[in-house]
C-alpha positions as a LaTeX table, in Angstrom:
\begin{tabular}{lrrr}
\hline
Residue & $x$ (\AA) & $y$ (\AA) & $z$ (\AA) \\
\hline
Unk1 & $-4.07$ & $-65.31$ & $-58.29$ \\
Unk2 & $-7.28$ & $-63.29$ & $-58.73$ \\
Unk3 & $-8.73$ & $-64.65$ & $-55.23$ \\
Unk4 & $-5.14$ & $-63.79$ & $-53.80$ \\
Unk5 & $-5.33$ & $-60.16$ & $-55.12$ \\
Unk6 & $-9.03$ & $-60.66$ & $-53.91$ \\
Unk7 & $-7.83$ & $-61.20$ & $-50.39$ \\
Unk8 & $-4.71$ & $-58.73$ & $-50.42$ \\
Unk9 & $-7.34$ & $-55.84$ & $-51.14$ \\
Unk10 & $-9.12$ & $-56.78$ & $-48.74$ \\
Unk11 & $-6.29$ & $-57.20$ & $-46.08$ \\
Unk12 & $-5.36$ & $-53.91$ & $-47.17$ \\
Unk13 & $-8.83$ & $-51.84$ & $-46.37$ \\
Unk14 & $-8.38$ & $-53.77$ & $-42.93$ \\
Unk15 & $-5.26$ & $-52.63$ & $-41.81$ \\
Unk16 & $-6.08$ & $-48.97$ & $-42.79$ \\
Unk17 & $-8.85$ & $-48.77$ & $-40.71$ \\
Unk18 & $-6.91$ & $-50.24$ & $-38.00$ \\
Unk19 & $-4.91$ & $-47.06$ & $-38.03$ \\
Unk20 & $-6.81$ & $-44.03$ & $-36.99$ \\
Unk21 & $-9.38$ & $-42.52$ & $-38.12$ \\
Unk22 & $-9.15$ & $-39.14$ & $-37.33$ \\
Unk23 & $-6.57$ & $-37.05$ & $-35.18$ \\
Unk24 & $-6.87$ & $-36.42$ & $-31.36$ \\
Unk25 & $-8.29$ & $-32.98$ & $-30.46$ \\
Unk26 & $-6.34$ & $-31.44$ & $-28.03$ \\
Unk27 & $-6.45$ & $-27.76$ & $-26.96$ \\
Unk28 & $-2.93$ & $-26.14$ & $-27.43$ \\
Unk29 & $-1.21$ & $-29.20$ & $-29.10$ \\
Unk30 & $-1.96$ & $-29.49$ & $-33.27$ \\
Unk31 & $-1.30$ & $-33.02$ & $-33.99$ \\
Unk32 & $-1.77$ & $-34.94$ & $-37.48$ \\
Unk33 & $-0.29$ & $-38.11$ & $-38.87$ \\
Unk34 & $-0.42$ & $-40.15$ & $-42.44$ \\
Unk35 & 0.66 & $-43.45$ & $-43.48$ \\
Unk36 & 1.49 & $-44.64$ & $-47.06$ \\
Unk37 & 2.43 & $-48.59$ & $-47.77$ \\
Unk38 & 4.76 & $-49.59$ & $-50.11$ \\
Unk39 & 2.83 & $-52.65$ & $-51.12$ \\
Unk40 & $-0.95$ & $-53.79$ & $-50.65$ \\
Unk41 & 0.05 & $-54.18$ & $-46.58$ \\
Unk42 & 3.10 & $-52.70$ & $-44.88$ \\
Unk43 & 4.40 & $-52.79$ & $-41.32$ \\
Unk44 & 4.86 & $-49.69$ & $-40.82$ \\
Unk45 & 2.30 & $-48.30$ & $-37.71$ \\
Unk46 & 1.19 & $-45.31$ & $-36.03$ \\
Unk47 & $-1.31$ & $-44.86$ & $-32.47$ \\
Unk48 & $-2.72$ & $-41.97$ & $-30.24$ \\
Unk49 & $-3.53$ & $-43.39$ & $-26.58$ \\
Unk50 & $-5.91$ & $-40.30$ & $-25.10$ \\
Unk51 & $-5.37$ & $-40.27$ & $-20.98$ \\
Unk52 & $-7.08$ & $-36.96$ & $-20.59$ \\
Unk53 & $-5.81$ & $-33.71$ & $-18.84$ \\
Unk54 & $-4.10$ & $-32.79$ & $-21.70$ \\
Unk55 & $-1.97$ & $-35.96$ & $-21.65$ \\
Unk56 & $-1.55$ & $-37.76$ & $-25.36$ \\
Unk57 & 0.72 & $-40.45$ & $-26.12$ \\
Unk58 & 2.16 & $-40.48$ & $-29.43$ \\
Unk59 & 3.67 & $-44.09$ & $-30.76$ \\
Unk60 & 5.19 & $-44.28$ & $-34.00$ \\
Unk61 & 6.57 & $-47.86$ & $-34.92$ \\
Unk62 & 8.09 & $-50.35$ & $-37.81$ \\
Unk63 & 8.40 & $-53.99$ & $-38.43$ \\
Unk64 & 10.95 & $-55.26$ & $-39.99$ \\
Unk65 & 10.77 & $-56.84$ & $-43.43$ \\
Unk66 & 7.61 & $-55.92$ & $-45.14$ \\
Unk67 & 3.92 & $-57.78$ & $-46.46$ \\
Unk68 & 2.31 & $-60.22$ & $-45.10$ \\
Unk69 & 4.44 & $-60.78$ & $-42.14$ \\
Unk70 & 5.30 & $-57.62$ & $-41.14$ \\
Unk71 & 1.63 & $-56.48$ & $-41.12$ \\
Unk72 & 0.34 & $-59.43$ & $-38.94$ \\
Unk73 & 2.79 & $-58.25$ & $-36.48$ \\
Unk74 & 1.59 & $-54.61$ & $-36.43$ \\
Unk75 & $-1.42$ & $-55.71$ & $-35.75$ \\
Unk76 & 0.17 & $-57.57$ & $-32.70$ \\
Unk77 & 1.65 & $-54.44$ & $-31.81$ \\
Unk78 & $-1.38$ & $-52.35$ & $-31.76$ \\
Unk79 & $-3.39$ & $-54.83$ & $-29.99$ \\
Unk80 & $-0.85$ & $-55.38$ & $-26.83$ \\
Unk81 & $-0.17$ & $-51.47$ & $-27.44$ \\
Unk82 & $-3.83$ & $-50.61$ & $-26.73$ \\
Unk83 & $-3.83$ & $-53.61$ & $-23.39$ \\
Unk84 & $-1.13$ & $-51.59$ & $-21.69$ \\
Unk85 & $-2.19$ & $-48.02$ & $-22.12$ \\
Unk86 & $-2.78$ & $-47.91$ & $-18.03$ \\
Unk87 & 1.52 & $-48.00$ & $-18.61$ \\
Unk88 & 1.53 & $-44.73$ & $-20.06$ \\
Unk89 & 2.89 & $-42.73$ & $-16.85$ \\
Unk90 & 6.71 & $-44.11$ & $-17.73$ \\
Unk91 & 7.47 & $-44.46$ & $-21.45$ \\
Unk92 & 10.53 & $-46.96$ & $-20.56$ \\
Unk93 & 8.23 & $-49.18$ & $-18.20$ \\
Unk94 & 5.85 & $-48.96$ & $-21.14$ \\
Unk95 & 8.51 & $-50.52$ & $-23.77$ \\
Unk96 & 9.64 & $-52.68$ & $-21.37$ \\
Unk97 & 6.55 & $-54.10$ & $-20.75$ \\
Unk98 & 6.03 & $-54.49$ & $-24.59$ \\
Unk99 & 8.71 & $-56.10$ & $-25.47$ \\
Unk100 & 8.14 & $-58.72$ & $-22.32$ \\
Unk101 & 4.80 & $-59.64$ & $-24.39$ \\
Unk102 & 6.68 & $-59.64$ & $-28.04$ \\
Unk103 & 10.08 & $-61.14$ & $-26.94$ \\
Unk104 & 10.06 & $-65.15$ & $-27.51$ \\
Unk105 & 6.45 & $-64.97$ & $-29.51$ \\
Unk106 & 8.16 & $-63.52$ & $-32.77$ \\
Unk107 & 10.84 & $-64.89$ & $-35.13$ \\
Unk108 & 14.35 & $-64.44$ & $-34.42$ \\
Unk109 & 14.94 & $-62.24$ & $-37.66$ \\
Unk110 & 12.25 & $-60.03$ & $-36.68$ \\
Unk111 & 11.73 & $-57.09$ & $-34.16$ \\
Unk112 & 10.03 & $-53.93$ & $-33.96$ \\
Unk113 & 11.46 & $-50.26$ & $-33.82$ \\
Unk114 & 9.14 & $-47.98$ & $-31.55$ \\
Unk115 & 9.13 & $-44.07$ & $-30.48$ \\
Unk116 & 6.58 & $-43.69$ & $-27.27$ \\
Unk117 & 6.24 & $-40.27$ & $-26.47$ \\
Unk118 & 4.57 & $-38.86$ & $-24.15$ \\
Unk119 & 2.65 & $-34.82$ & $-24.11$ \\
Unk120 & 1.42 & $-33.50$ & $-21.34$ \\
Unk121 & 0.37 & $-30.26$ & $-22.82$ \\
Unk122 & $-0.76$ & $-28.41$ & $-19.23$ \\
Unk123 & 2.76 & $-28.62$ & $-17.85$ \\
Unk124 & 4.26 & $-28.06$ & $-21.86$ \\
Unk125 & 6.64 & $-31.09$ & $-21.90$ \\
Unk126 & 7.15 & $-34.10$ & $-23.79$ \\
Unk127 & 8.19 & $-37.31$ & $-21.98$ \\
Unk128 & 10.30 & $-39.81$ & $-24.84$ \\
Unk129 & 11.56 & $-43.18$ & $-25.04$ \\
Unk130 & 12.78 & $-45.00$ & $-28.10$ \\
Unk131 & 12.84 & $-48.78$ & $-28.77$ \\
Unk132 & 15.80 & $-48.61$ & $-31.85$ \\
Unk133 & 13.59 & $-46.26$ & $-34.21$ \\
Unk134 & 14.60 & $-43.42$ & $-35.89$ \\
Unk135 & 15.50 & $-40.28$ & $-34.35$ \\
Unk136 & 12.68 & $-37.26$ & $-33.62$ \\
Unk137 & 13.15 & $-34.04$ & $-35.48$ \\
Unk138 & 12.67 & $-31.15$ & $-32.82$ \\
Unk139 & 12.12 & $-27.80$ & $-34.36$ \\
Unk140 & 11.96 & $-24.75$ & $-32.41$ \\
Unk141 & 12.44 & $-21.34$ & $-34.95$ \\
Unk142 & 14.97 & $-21.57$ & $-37.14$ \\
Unk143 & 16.89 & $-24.47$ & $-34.90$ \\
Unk144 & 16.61 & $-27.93$ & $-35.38$ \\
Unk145 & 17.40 & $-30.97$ & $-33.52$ \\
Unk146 & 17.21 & $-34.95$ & $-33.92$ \\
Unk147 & 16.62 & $-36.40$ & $-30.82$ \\
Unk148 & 17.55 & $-40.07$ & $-30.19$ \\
Unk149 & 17.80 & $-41.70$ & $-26.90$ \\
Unk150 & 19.13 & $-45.14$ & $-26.87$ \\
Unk151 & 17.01 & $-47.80$ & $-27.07$ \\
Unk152 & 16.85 & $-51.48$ & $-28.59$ \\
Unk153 & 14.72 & $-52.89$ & $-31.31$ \\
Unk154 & 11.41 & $-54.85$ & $-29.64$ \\
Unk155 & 11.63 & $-58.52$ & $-29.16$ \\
Unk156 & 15.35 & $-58.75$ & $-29.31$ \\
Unk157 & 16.17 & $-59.00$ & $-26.14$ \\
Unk158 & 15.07 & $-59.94$ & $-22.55$ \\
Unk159 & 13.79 & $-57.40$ & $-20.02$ \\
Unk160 & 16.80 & $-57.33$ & $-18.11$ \\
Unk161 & 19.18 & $-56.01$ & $-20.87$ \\
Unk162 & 16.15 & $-53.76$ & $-22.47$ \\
Unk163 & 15.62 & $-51.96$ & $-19.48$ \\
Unk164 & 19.53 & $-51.48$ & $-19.38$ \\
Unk165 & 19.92 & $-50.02$ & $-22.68$ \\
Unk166 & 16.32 & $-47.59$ & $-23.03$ \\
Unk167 & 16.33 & $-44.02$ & $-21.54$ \\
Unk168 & 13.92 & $-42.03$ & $-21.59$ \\
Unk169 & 14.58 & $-38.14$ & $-22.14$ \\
Unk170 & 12.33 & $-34.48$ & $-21.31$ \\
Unk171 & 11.54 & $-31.67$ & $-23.38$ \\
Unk172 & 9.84 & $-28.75$ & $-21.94$ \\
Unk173 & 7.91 & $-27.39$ & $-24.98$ \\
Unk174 & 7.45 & $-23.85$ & $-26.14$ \\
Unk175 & 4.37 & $-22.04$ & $-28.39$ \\
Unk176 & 5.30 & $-23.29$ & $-32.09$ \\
Unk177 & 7.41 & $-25.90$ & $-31.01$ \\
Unk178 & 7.23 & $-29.11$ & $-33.53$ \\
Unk179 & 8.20 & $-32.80$ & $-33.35$ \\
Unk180 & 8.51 & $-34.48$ & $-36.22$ \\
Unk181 & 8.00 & $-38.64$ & $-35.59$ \\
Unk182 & 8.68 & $-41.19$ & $-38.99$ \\
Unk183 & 9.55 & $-44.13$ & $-40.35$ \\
Unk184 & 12.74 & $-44.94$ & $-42.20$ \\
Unk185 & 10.61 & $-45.58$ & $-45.47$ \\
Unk186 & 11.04 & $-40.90$ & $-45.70$ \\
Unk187 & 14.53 & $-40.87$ & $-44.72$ \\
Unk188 & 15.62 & $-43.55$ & $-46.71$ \\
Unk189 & 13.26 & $-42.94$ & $-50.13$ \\
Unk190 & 15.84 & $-42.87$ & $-53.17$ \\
Unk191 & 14.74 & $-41.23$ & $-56.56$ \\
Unk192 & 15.41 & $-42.95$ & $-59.90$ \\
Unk193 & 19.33 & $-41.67$ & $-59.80$ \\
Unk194 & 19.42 & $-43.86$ & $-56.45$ \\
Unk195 & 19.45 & $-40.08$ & $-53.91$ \\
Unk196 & 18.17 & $-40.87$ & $-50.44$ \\
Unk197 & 15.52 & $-37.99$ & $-49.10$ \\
Unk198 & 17.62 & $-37.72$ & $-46.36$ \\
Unk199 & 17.38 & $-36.36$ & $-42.40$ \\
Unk200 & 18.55 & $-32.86$ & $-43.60$ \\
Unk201 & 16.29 & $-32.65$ & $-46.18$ \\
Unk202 & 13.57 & $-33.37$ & $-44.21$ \\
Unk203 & 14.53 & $-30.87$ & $-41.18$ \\
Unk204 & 15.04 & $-28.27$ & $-44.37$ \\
Unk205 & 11.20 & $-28.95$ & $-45.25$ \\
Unk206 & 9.80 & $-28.98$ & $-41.86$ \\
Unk207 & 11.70 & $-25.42$ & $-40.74$ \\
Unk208 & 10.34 & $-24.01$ & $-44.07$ \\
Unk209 & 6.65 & $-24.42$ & $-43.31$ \\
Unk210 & 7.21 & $-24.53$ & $-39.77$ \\
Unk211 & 4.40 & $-21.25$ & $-39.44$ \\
Unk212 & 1.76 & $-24.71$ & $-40.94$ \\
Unk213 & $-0.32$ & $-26.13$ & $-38.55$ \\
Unk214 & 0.38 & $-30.37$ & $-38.60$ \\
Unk215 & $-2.17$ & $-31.45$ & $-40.63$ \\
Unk216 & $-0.80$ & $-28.99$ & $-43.32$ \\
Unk217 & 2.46 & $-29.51$ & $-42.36$ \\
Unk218 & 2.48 & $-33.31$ & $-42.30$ \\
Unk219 & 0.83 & $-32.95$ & $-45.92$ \\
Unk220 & 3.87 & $-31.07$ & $-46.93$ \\
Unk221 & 6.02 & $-33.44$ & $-45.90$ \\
Unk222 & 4.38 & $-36.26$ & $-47.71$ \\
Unk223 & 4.18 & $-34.22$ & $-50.67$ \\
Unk224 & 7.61 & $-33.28$ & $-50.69$ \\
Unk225 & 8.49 & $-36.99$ & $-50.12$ \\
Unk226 & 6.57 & $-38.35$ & $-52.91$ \\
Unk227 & 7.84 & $-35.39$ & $-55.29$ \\
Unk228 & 11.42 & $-36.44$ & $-54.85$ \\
Unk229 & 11.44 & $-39.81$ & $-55.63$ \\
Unk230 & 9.32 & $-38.58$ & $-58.92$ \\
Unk231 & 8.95 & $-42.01$ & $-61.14$ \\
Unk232 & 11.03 & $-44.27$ & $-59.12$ \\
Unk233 & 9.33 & $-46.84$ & $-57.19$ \\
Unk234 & 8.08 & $-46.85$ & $-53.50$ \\
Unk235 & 10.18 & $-49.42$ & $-51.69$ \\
Unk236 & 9.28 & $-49.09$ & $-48.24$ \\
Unk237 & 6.64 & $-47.71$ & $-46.04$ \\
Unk238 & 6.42 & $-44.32$ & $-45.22$ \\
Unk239 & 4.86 & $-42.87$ & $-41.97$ \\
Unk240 & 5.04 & $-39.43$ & $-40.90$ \\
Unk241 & 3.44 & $-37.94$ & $-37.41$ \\
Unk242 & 3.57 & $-34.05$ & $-36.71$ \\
Unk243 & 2.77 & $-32.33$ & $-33.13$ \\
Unk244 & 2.80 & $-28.52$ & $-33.12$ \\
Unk245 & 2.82 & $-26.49$ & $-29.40$ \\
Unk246 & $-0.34$ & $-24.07$ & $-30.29$ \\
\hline
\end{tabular}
């Protein structure tokens, strides 16, 4: 048990690393994301893919179930992730293609949710496609938005009937614009009287600090997270990425 534990901690320092390290630098975009597990390793997974130009792609994903399993396929995910980032032009070609690679090679019961979006910060839009994972919160003043394109889960289908049932939608982006990306470990947390954290709590957060840049906003988010569910216990993953028009 102490060599497992051994192990688990050590599986654990791996996978962090394997997210990034630091966040992308981008003039007129802010951009900052976080990742807590729920147990030594999680599924839960986040990415930047840098094309330069001011283009960024943004992927924000989660395996279903959780431990050991779920984090050996992240790490599949990141690794055929970072293979196709020539794909990046077309966010549904680029989830097609993903799910080509992950469809047959995983186990029936198991698939991947995925947002791929896609800034190009000199012409101020954001390109999106969504592979079954939760809805984007778009903020823009006092306005809010979830934006949720349809999509299916990754390695659930063939090509044919992916490609059938993923859009892919625009959103010209204004100064002070934010997009909110995360995993259904926020939206779902419960605190010890079984309350869920909710969407609307979270776009009630978010247009609060909105003025925030999104490390500090991200933070806040987290923070407000963690202070809901108080004592209870963490029960899934929790992922939150931020991108602010500067």
């Amino acid at each position: 048990q102490a060599r497992l534990q051994k192990e688990l901690a050590v599986a654990s320092v791996i996978q962090m690393h394997s997210l990034p390290r630091k966040n992308p630098t981008i003039a007129g975009l802010s951009i900052a994301g976080a990742c807590v597990s729920a147990t030594e390793i999680g599924g839960d997974y986040y990415d930047y893919l840098e094309f330069g130009n001011g283009k960024l792609g943004v992927l924000v994903g989660d395996v279903s179930g959780k431990g050991t399993s779920a984090a050996l396929y992240m790490s599949k995910l990141q690794g055929i992730v970072r293979a196709l980032n020539h794909l990046h032009e077309s966010p549904v070609q680029f989830l097609a293609t993903v799910n080509d690679l992950l469809f047959g090679t995983i186990e029936k019961n198991s698939f991947i949710t995925l947002t791929y979006a896609l800034f190009d910060v000199q012409q101020r839009r954001v390109r999106m496609s969504r592979a079954g994972h939760n809805a984007t919160l778009y903020c823009r003043n006092e306005a809010h938005a979830f934006l949720a394109p349809p999509g299916v889960g990754l390695g659930l289908a063939p090509r044919a009937h992916f490609e059938r049932n993923v859009q892919e939608i625009e959103i010209p982006l204004q100064s002070c614009e934010v997009l909110v990306f995360y995993t259904d470990g926020v939206s779902d947390a419960r605190n010890v009287n079984g309350e869920e954290y909710g969407e609307d709590r979270l776009a009630e957060i978010v247009t609060a600090h909105q003025g925030l840049d999104a490390k500090a906003l991200c933070q806040r988010i987290m923070d407000d997270v963690k202070t809901f569910i108080g004592y209870a216990k963490q029960h899934d993953d929790m992922t939150v990425l931020v991108a602010k028009m500067e």
